[in-house]
N, C-alpha and C positions, 0 to 999 in steps of 0.2 A: 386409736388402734382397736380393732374386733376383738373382742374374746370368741366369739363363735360366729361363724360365716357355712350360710350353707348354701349352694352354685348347684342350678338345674336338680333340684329334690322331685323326683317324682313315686308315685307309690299307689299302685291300684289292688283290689279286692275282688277276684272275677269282674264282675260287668263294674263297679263302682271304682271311680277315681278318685281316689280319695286327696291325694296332693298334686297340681297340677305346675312341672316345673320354678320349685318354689325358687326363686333367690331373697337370701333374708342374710343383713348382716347387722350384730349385736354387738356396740362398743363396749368396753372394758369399763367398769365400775358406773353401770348405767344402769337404771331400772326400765325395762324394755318391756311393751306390753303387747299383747296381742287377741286381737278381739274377731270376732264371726260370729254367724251363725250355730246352730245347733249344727252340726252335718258339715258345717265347713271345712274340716278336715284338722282342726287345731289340737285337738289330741291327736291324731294321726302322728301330725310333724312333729311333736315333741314328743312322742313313743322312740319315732325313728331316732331324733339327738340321742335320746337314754338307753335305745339298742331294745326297748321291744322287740320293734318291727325294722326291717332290715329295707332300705330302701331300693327301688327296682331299679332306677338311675338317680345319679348325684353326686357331688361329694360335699363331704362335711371339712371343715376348717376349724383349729381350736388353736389363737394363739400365731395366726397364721400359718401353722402346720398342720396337712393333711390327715386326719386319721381316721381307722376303720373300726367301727362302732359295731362289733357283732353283735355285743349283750351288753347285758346290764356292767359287769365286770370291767369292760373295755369301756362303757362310759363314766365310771366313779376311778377307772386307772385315769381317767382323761380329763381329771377335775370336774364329772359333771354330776349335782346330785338332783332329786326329784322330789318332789313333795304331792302324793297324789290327791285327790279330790277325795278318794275313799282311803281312810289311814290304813299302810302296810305294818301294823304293831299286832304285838300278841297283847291281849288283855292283860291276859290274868301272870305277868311277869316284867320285872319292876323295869323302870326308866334306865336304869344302867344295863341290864339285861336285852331290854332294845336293842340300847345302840352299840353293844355289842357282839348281837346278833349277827353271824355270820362274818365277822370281822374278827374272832377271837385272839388271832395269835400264836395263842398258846392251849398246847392240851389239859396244862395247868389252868384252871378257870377259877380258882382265887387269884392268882396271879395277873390274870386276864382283868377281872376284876378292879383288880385296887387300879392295876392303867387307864382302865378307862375312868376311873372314880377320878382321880388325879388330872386324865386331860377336861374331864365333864365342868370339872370348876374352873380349870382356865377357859375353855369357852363360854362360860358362861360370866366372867369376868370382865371377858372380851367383848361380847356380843349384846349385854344384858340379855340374857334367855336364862333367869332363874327358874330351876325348879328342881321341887327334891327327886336326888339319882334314886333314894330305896320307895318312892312311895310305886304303889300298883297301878300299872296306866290304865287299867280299867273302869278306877275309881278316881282318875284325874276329870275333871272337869274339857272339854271339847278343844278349847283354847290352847290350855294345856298341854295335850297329845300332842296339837299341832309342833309345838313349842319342840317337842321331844324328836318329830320328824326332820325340824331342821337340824338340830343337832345330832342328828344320824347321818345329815349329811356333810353337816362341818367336820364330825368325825371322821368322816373320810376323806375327808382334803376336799371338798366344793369350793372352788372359787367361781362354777357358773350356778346357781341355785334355779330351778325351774318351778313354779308351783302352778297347781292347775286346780282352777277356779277355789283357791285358798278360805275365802267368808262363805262359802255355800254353808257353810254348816257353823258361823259365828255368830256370835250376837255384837252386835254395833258396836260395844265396850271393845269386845273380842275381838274385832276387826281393827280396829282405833288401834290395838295395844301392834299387832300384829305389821300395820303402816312403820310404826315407829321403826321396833327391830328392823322390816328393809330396808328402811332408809339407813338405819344406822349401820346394817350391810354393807351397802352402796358406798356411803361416806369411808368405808373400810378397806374399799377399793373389791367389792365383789360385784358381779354380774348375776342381776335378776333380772328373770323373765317370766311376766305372769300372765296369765290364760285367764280372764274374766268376762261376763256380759254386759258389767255392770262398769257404765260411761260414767258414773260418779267418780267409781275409785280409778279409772284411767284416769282422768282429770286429775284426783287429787295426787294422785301418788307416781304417775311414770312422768319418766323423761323423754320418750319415743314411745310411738305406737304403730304398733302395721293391723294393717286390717283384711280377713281373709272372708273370702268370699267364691263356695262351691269349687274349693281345692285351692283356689288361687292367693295369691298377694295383689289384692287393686291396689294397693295405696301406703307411704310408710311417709308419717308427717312428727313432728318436734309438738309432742303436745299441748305446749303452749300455745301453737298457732291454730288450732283446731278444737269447732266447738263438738261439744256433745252430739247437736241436731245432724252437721256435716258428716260426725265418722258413724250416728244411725243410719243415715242413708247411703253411706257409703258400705257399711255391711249389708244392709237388702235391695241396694238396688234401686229404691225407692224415696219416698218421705214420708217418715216416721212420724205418728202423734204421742208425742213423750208425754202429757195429761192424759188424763181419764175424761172422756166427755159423756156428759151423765145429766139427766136432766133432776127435779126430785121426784123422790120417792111419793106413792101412793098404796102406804100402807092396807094391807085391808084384813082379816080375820087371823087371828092366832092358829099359827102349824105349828110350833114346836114350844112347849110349856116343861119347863125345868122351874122343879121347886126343892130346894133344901137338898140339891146332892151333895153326897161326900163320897168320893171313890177314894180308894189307896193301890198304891203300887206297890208290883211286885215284893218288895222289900216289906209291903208292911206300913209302909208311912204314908198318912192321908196329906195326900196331893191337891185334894179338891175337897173343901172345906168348907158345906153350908150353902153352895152358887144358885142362885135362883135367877130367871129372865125368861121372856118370853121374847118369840122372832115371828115377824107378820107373813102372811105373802106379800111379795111385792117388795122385800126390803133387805138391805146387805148388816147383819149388824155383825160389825169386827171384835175378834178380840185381841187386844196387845196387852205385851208384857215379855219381858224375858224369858228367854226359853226357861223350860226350868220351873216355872212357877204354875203349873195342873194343867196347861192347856192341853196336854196329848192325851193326860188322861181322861179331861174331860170329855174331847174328842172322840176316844176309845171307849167310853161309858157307853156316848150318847149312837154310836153306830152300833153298840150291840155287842163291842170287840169283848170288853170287862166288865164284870159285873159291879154294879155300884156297892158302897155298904149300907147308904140311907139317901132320901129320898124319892120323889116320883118325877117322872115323866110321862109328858101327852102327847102323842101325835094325832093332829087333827079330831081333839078332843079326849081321845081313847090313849087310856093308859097302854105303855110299850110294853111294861113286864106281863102283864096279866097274858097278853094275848100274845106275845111272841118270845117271851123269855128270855130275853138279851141274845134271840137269833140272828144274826145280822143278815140270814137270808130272807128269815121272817120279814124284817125290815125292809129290805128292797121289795117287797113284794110289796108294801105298803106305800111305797114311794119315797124313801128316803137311800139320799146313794151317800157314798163316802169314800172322797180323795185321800188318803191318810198321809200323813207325812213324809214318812221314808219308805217312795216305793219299793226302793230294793226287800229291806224287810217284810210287809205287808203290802204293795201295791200287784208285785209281780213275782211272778218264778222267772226267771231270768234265764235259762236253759230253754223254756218252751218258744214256741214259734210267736210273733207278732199276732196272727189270728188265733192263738191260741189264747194269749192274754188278753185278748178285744174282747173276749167272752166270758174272762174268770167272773166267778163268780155269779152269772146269768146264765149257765150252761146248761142251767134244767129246763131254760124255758123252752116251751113247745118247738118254736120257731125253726131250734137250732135240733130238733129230732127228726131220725125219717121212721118211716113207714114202722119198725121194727125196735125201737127207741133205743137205737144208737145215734150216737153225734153225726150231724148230718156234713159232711166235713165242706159241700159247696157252702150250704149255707154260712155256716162260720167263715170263710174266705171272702163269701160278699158280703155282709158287714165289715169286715176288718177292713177289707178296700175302701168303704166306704168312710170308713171312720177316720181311716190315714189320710184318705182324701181330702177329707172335710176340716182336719186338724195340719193338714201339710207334713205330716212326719215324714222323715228322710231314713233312708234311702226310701221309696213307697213300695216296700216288697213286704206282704204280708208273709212270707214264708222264713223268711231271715230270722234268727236266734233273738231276742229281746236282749240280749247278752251283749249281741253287737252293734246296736245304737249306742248313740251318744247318751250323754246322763238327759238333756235336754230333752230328747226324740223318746224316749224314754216316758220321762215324765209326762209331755204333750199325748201318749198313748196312754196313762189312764185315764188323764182328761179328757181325753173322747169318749175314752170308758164308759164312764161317771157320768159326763155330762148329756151326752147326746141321748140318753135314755128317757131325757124328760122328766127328771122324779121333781117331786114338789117342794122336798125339803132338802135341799145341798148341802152335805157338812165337807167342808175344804180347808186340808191342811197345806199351808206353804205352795199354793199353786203354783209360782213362777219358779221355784226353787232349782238353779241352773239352767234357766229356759235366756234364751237372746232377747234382746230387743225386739224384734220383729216380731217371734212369738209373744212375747209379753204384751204387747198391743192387741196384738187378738184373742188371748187368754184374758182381759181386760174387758177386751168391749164384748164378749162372749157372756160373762157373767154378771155384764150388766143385762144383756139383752133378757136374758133367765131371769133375772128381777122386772124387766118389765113387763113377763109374760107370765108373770103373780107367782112366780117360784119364791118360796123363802128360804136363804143363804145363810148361813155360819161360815164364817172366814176364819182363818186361823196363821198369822203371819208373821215375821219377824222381823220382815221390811216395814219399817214403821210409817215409811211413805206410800205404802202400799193399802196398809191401810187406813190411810188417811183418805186417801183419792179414791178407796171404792167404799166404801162402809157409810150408809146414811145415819146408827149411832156405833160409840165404841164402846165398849165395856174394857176396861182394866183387871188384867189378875194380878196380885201380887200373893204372896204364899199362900197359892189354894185359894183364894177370896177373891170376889168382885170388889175393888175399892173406889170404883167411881166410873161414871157414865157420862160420854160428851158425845155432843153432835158430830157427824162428817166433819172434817176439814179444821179438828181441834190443832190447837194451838199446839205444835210440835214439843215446846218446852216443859209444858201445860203436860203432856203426856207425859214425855220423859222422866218427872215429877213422880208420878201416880205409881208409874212403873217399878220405881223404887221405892214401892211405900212411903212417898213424903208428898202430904196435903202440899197445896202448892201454896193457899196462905201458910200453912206453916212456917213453908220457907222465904217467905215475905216479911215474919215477923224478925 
């Protein structure tokens, strides 16, 4: 039986189509997956189920009965709840306060209260989704949140759960624990449906997958029967190189010399603890480790973003602080660019224009001035064209709000940023971070080519596959420290190991 059916979905954006007569239909107590492109329209369609966006033609089915999704309201009356990519929580008010936000009841809100404190432990009884209703979600750990999102939505009666691109922001542990819960969902007799890029966790985790491609549904296969390489090419079109092809490294003069930093965060607590290494031209060297453990801040030191507490650094022999004072423009000016993690926060303003953000941060350079040193605003349009070109972002309209790409398209626009500028020393947070397969191949073989044209790389990743397959060494953090260094292509265990502060004879003895 369907839990949700949806017959002729379509839904356009002025000139952009963004759903192209979808029909998709999702059994009852099944984990449904659905994969595309960045631009594919896959948040489109599941805005439309949860009453975002109202579709232009369609209809929806839930249960095999017709219903009309205006809003959010009319899809959580309809059993449908959501889990976004980017959490809809208030920080700074505690995990019972969440999820009963907007659900209270009662004008009574001790009363309110203690109900939902009461249903919070049968569903988590039920569900295994432990966690404490009074601690602050702000101070919960990533996973965590998530944990509190679903049960915002079992709080309101979800029996179809939708989650959209769910480990973008997990650590492997995180992810691992997160599998379990939906299966044990599913096994519960609920319906999920999840939004990912990643052909790993299709495989491991769904029962059906459809796959969408530039509005469409090409193909809905029992993922049993479908490998990985089949539904990559069936999202672009194409054939996908799932490896990194790379030949070795030919290291050559020291660009980026770190000796003895220690930064601290915000809070006060050093994060980065004593890290020394040096990175060649010509070479990728990774650093893994769970999140959590200095790499942002080291990150954030070494562009300039935070000031260290102790320590030096050299670019291209020349001390940073003397001559640019943890400027980050200073910096680029010097030749060092930087991808930063979460572009929402630091990558981009999200309200400006596409060619607007092609330029942040390079906007002084001459290039982009006219005659009277105002923003030369062709100019800025023909880079941005040029950069969406060269990177394939979707839709390719430099004039469009940054706001309105996808997380992917998004991302792929700092990386032209950053990249296409040529600097000599790349520091890259989380490159592929909600980007597809197809992009992922060329944000791949992109940063190799940049190493073979004597640029020197700092990667900074969570996909531990990722940086296995580009990294010619890896350096290890574990609380603030470097705890060990391996070649490319180390022993996945081997890392795993490091990652958690445990020597790997150790764990041998």
């Amino acid at each position: 039986m369907a839990a949700i059916e949806l017959i002729g979905i379509d839904k356009s954006f002025g000139a952009v189509h963004a759903n192209r007569d979808i029909n998709l239909m999702v059994e009852k107590g099944t984990i449904h997956g659905i994969v595309g492109e960045n631009g594919a329209g896959k948040s489109t369609l599941m805005s439309i189920i949860y009453g975002f966006y109202q579709a232009d033609r369609g209809e929806i089915r839930v249960d095999g009965r017709k219903v009309e999704i205006t809003d959010t309201n009319a899809a959580i009356a309809a059993g449908i709840g959501m889990v976004h990519q980017h959490f809809m929580l208030v920080e700074n008010f505690t995990v019972v306060e969440n999820v009963m936000l907007g659900a209270e009841q009662s004008p009574l809100l001790n009363k309110g209260i203690a109900k939902v404190r009461a249903e919070l432990k049968r569903l988590e009884r039920a569900h295994g989704l432990d966690v404490d209703p009074d601690a602050v979600v702000g101070e919960l750990p990533v996973g965590l949140q998530q944990r509190v999102e679903i049960l915002k939505s079992l709080y309101r009666g979800a029996e179809i759960l939708i989650l959209d691109e769910p480990t973008g922001v997990l650590t492997p542990a995180e992810a691992d624990q997160l599998f379990t819960v939906l299966k044990e969902l599913r096994d519960q007799g609920k319906t999920v449906i999840l939004i990912t890029h990643k052909l790993r966790e299709i495989k491991a985790i769904t029962d059906t997958v459809s796959v969408m491609r530039r509005g469409e549904i090409v193909a809905t296969r029992k993922t049993a029967e479908v490998s990985a390489a089949e539904l990559a090419e069936l999202m672009v079109g194409r054939r996908v190189l799932l490896t990194v092809d790379k030949r070795p490294a030919r290291p050559g003069p020291v660009k980026l010399a770190v000796r003895d930093l220690a930064v601290r965060d915000g809070r006060g607590v050093r994060m980065v603890d004593g890290v020394s290494f040096d990175i060649r031209a010509g070479e990728i060297v990774g650093i893994a480790g769970v999140a959590g453990n200095g790499q942002t801040e080291l990150l954030e030191a070494l562009a300039g973003i935070r000031r260290a507490e102790a320590g030096r650094v050299e670019l291209d022999g020349r001390p940073i602080e003397a001559e640019a004072g943890h400027d980050p423009a200073a910096l680029r000016r010097r030749g060092l660019a930087h991808v930063p993690e979460d572009r929402h926060h630091m990558g981009l303003v999200l309200p400006f224009e596409a060619c607007e953000n092609a330029i942040l941060g390079y906007q002084r350079d001459p290039k982009f001035r006219n005659r009277i040193g105002l923003l030369d605003l062709d100019a800025m349009r023909r880079e941005a064209k040029e950069r969406i070109a060269a990177f394939d972002v979707r839709p390719p309209d430099c004039r469009l709000k940054t706001a309105n790409f996808s997380g992917g398209n998004q991302q792929k626009l700092v990386l032209a940023r950053e990249m296409e500028r040529g600097p000599s020393v790349l520091l890259i947070g989380q490159p592929t971070r909600g980007v597809d397969v197809g992009a992922i191949e060329f944000i791949h073989r992109r940063i190799v080519e940049m190493r073979d044209e004597g640029k020197a790389i700092l990667l900074v990743s969570v996909e531990l596959d990722e940086i296995r397959a580009l990294s010619d060494r890896i350096l290890v953090m574990f609380a603030g420290r470097i705890v060990g260094e391996r070649s490319g292509g180390a022993d996945e265990g081997e890392l795993g190991l490091l990652m958690a502060g445990v020597e790997p004879r150790e764990a041998a003895e």
